[in-house]
RODRENGU-256789 format. One record per atom (N, C-alpha, C, O): x, y, z; residue in one letter; atom name; residue number from 1. Coordinates in nm, 3 decimals, decimal comma. Example, Ala and Ser with C-alpha at 12.3 -4.5 7.8 and 13.67 -1.06 7.14 Angstrom:
# RODRENGU-256789
(pt (1,319 -0,569 0,780) a N 1);
(pt (1,230 -0,450 0,780) a CA 1);
(pt (1,320 -0,330 0,780) a C 1);
(pt (1,424 -0,332 0,846) a O 1);
(pt (1,285 -0,225 0,708) s N 2);
(pt (1,367 -0,106 0,714) s CA 2);
(pt (1,290 0,003 0,787) s C 2);
(pt (1,341 0,114 0,804) s O 2);
//
This chain:
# RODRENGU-256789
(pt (8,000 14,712 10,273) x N 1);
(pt (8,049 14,784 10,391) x CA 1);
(pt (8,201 14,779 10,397) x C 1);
(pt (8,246 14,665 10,384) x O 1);
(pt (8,299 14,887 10,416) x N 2);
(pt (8,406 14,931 10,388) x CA 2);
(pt (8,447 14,823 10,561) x C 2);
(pt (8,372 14,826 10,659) x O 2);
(pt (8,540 14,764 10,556) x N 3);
(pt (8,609 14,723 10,642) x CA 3);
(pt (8,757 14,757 10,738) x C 3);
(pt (8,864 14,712 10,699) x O 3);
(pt (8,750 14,832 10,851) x N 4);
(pt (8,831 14,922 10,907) x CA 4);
(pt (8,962 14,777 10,990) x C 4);
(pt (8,925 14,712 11,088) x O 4);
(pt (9,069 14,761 10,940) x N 5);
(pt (9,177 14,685 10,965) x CA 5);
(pt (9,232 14,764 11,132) x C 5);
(pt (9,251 14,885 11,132) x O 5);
(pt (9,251 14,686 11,260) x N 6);
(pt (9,267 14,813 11,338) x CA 6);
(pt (9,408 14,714 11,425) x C 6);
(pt (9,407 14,601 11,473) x O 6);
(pt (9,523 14,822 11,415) x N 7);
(pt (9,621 14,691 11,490) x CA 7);
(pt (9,611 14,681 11,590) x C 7);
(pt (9,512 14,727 11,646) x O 7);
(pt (9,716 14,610 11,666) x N 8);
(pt (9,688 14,554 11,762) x CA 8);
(pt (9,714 14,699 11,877) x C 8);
(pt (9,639 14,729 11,970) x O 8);
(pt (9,840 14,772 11,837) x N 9);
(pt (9,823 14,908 11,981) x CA 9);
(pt (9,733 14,997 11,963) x C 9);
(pt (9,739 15,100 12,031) x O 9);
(pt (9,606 14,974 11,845) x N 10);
(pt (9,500 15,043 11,884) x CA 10);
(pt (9,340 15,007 11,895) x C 10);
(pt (9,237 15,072 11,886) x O 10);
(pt (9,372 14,875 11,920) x N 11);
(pt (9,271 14,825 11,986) x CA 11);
(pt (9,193 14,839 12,086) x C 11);
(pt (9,071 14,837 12,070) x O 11);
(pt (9,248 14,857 12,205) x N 12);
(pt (9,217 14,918 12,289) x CA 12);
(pt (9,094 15,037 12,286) x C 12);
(pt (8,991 15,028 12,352) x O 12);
(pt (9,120 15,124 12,216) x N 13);
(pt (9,040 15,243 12,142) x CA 13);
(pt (8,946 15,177 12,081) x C 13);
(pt (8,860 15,260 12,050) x O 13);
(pt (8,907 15,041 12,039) x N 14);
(pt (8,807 15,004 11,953) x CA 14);
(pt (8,748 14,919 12,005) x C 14);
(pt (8,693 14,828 11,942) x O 14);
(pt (8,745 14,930 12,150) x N 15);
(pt (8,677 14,797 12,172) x CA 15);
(pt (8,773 14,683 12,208) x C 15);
(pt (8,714 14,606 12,285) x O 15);
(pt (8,876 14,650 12,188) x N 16);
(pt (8,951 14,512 12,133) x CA 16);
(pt (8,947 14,449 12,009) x C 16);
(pt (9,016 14,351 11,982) x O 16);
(pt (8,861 14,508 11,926) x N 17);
(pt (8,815 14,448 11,776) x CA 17);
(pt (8,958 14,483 11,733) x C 17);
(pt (9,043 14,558 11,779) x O 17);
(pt (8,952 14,389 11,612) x N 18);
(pt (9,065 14,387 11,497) x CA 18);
(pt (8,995 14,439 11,373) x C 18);
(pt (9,049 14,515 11,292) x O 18);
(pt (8,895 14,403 11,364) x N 19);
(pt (8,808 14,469 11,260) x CA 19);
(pt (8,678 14,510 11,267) x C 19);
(pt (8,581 14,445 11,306) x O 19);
(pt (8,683 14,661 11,213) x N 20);
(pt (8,569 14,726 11,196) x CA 20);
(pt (8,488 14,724 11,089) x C 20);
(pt (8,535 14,740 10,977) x O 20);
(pt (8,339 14,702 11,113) x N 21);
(pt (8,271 14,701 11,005) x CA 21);
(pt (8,186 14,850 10,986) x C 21);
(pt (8,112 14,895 11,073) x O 21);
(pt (8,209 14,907 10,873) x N 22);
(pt (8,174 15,034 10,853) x CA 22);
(pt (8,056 15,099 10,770) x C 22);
(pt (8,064 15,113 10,648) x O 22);
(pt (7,953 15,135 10,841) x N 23);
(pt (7,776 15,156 10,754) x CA 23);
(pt (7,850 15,282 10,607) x C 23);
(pt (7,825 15,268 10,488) x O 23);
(pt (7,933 15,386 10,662) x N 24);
(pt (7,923 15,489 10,549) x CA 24);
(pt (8,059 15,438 10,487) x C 24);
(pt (8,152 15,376 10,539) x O 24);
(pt (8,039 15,479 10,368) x N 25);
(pt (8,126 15,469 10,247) x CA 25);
(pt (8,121 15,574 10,173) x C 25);
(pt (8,033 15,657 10,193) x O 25);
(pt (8,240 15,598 10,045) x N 26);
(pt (8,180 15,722 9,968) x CA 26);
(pt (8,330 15,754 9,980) x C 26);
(pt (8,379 15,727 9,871) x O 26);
(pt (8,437 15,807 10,076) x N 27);
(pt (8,526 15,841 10,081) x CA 27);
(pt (8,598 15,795 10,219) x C 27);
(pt (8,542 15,697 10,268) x O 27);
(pt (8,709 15,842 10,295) x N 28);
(pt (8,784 15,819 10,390) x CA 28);
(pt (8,742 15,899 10,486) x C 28);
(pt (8,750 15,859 10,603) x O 28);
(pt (8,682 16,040 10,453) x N 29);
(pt (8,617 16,173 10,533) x CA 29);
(pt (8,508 16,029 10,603) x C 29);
(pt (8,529 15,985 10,715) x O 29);
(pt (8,422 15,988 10,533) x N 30);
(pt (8,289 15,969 10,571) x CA 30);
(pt (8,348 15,856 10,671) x C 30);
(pt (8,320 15,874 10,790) x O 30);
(pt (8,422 15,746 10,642) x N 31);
(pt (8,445 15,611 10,716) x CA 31);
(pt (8,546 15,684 10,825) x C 31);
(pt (8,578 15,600 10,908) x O 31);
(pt (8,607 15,812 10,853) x N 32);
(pt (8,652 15,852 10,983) x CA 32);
(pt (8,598 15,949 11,057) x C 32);
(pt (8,652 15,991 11,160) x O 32);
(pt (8,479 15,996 11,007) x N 33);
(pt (8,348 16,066 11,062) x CA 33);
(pt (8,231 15,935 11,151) x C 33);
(pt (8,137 15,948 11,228) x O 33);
(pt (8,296 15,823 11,093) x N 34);
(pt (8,174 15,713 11,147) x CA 34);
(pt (8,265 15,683 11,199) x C 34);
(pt (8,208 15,680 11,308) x O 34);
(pt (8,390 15,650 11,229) x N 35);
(pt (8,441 15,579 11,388) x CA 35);
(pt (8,440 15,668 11,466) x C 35);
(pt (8,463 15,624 11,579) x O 35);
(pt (8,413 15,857 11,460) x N 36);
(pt (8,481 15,934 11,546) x CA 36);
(pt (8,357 15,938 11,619) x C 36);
(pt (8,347 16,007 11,720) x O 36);
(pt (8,247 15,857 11,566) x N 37);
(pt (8,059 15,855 11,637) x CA 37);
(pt (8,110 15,762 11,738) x C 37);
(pt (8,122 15,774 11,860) x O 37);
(pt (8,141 15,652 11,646) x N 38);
(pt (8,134 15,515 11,734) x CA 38);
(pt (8,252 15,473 11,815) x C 38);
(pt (8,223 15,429 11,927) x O 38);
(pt (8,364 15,476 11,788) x N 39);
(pt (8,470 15,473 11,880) x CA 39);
(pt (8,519 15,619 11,902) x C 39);
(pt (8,632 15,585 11,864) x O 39);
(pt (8,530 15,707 11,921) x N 40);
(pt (8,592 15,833 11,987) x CA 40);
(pt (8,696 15,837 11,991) x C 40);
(pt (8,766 15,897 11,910) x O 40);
(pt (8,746 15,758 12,115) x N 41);
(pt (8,906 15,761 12,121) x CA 41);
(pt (8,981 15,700 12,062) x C 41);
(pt (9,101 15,701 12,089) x O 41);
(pt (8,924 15,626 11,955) x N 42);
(pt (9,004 15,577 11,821) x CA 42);
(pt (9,016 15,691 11,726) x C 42);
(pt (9,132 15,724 11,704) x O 42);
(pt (8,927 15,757 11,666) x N 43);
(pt (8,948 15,855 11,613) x CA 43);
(pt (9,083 15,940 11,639) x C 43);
(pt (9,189 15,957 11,577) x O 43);
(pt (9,025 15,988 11,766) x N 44);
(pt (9,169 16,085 11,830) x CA 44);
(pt (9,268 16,046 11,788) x C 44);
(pt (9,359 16,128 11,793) x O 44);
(pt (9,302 15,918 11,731) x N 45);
(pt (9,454 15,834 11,761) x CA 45);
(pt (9,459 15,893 11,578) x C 45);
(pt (9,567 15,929 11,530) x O 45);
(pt (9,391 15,895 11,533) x N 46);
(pt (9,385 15,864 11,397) x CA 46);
(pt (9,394 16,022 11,329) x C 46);
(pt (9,486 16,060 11,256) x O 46);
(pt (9,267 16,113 11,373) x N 47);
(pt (9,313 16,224 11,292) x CA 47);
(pt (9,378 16,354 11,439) x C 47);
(pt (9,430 16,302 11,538) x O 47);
(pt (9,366 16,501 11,436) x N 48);
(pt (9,333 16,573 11,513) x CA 48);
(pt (9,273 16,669 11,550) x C 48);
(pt (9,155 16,635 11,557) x O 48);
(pt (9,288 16,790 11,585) x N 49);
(pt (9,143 16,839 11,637) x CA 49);
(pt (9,127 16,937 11,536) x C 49);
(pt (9,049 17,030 11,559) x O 49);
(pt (9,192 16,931 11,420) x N 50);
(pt (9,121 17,007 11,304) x CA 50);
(pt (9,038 16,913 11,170) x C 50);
(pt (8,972 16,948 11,072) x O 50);
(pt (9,088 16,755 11,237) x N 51);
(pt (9,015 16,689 11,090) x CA 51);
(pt (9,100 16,615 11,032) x C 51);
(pt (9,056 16,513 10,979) x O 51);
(pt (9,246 16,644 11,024) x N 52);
(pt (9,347 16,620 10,946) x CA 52);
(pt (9,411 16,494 11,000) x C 52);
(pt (9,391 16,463 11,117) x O 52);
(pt (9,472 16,435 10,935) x N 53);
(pt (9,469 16,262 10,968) x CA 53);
(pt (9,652 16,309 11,068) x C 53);
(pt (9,738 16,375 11,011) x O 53);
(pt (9,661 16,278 11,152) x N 54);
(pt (9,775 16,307 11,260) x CA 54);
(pt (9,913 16,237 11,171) x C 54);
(pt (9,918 16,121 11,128) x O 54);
(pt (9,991 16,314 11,160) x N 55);
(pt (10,145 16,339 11,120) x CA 55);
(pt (10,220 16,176 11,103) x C 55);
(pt (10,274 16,119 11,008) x O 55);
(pt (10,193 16,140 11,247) x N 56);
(pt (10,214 15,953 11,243) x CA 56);
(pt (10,191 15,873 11,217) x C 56);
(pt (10,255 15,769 11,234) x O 56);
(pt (10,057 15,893 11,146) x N 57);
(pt (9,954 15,768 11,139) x CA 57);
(pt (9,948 15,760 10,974) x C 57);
(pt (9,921 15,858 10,905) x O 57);
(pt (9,977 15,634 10,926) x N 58);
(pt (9,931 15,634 10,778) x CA 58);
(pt (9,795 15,518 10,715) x C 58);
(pt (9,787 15,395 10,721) x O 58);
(pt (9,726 15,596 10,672) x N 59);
(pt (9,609 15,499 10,651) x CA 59);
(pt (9,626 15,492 10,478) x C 59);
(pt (9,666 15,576 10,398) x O 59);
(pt (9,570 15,332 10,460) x N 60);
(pt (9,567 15,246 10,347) x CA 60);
(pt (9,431 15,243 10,312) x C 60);
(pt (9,351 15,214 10,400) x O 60);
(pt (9,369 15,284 10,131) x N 61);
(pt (9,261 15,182 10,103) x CA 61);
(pt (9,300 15,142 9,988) x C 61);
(pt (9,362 15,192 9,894) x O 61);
(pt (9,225 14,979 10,026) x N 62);
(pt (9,292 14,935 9,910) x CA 62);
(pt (9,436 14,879 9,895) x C 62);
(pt (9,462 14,797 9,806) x O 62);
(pt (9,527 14,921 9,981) x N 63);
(pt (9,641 14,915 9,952) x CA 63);
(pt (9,739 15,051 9,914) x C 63);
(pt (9,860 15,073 9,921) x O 63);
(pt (9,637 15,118 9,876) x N 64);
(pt (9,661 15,292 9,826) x CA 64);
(pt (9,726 15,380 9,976) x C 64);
(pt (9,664 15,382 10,083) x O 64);
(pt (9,787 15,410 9,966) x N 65);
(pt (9,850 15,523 10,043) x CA 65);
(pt (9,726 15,618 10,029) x C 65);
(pt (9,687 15,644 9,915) x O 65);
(pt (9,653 15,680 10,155) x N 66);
(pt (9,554 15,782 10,121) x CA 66);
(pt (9,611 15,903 10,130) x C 66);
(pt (9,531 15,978 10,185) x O 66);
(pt (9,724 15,965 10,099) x N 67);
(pt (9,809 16,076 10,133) x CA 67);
(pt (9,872 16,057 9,991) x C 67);
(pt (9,950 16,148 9,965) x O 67);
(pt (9,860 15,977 9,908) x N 68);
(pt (9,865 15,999 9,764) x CA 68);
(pt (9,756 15,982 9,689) x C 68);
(pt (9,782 16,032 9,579) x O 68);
(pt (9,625 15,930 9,690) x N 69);
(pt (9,531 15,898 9,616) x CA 69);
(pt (9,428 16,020 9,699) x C 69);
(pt (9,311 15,983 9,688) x O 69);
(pt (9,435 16,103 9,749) x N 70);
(pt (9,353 16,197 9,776) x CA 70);
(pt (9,315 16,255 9,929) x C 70);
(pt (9,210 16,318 9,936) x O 70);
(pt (9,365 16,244 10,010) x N 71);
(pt (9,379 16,205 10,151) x CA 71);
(pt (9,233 16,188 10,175) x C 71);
(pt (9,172 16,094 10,122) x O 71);
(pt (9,166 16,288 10,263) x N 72);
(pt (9,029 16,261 10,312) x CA 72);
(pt (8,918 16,271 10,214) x C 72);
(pt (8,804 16,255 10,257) x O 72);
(pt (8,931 16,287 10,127) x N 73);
(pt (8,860 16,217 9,984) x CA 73);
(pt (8,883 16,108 9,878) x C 73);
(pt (8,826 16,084 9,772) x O 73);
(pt (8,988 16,048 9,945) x N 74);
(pt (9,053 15,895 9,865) x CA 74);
(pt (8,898 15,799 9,885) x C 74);
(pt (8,847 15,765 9,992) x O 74);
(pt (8,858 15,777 9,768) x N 75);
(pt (8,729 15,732 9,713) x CA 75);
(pt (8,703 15,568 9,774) x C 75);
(pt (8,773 15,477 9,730) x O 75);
(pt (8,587 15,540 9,887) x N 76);
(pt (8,602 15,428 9,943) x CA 76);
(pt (8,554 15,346 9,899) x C 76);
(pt (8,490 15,329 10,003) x O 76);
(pt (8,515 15,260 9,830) x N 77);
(pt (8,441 15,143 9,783) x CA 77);
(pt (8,360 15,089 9,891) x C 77);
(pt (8,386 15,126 10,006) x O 77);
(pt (8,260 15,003 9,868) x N 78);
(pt (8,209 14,934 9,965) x CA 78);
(pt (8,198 14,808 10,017) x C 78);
(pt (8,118 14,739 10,081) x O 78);
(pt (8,356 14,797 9,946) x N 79);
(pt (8,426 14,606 9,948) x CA 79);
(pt (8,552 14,674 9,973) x C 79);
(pt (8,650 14,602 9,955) x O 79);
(pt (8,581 14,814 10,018) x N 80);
(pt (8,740 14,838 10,051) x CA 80);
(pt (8,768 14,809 10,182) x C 80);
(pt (8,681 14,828 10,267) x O 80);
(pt (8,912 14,751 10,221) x N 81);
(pt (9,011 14,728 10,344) x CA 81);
(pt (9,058 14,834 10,390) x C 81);
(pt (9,134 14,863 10,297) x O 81);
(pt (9,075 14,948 10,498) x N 82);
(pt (9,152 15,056 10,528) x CA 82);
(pt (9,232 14,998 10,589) x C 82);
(pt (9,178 14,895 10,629) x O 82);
(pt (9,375 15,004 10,637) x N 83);
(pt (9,445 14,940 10,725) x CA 83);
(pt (9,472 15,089 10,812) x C 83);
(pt (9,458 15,194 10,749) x O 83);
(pt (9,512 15,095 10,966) x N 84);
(pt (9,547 15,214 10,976) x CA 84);
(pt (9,665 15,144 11,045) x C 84);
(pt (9,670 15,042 11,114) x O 84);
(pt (9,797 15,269 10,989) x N 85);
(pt (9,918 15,202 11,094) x CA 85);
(pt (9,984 15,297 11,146) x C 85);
(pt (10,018 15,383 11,065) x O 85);
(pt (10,021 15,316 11,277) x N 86);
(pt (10,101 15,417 11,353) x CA 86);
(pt (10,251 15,412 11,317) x C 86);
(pt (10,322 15,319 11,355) x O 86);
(pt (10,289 15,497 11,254) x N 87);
(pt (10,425 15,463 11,283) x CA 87);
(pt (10,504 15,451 11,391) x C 87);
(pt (10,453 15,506 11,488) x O 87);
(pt (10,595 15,407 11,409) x N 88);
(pt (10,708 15,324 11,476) x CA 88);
(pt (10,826 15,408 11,469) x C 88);
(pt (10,880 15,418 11,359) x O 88);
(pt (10,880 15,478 11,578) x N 89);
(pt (10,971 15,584 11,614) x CA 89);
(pt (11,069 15,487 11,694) x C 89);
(pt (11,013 15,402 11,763) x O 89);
(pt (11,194 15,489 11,693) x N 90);
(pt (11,304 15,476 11,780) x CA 90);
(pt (11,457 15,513 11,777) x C 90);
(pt (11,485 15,570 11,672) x O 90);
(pt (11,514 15,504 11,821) x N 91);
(pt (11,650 15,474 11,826) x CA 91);
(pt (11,747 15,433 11,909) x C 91);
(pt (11,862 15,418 11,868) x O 91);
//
């Protein structure tokens, strides 16, 4: 089971969990099709209302950048770590 890393400003959206444990595997499509069942408004944070993973947010498997290894088909293992991280805007 693919393991969903979730930080701490989007916890909230998950429950309070830090980590998600995830039934589908296969790709990144499938493991953000299964939080958008089970947490909802985590999802939202994550892709938007066409599917597409939102402009700010960069998700890891593996360690892999999924916006170079294939975005919503970056191939998930079923011992993989996703980390998801919002980026961080200021000045």
């Amino acid at each position: 089971m693919p393991t969903v890393l979730v930080p701490g400003v989007l916890r909230a959206e998950a429950g309070g969990s830090a980590h998600l444990r995830i039934d589908s595997g296969g790709s990144l499509k499938a493991v953000l099709d299964e939080i958008g069942v089970r947490w909802p408004r985590l999802e939202r944070r994550i892709r938007d209302e066409s599917g597409a993973l939102r402009r700010y947010v960069n998700v890891y498997v593996d360690g892999e950048d999924c916006r170079r290894s294939g975005g919503l088909d970056t191939p998930v293992p079923d011992t993989a770590e996703i980390h998801v991280l919002p980026s961080v805007a200021g000045g």
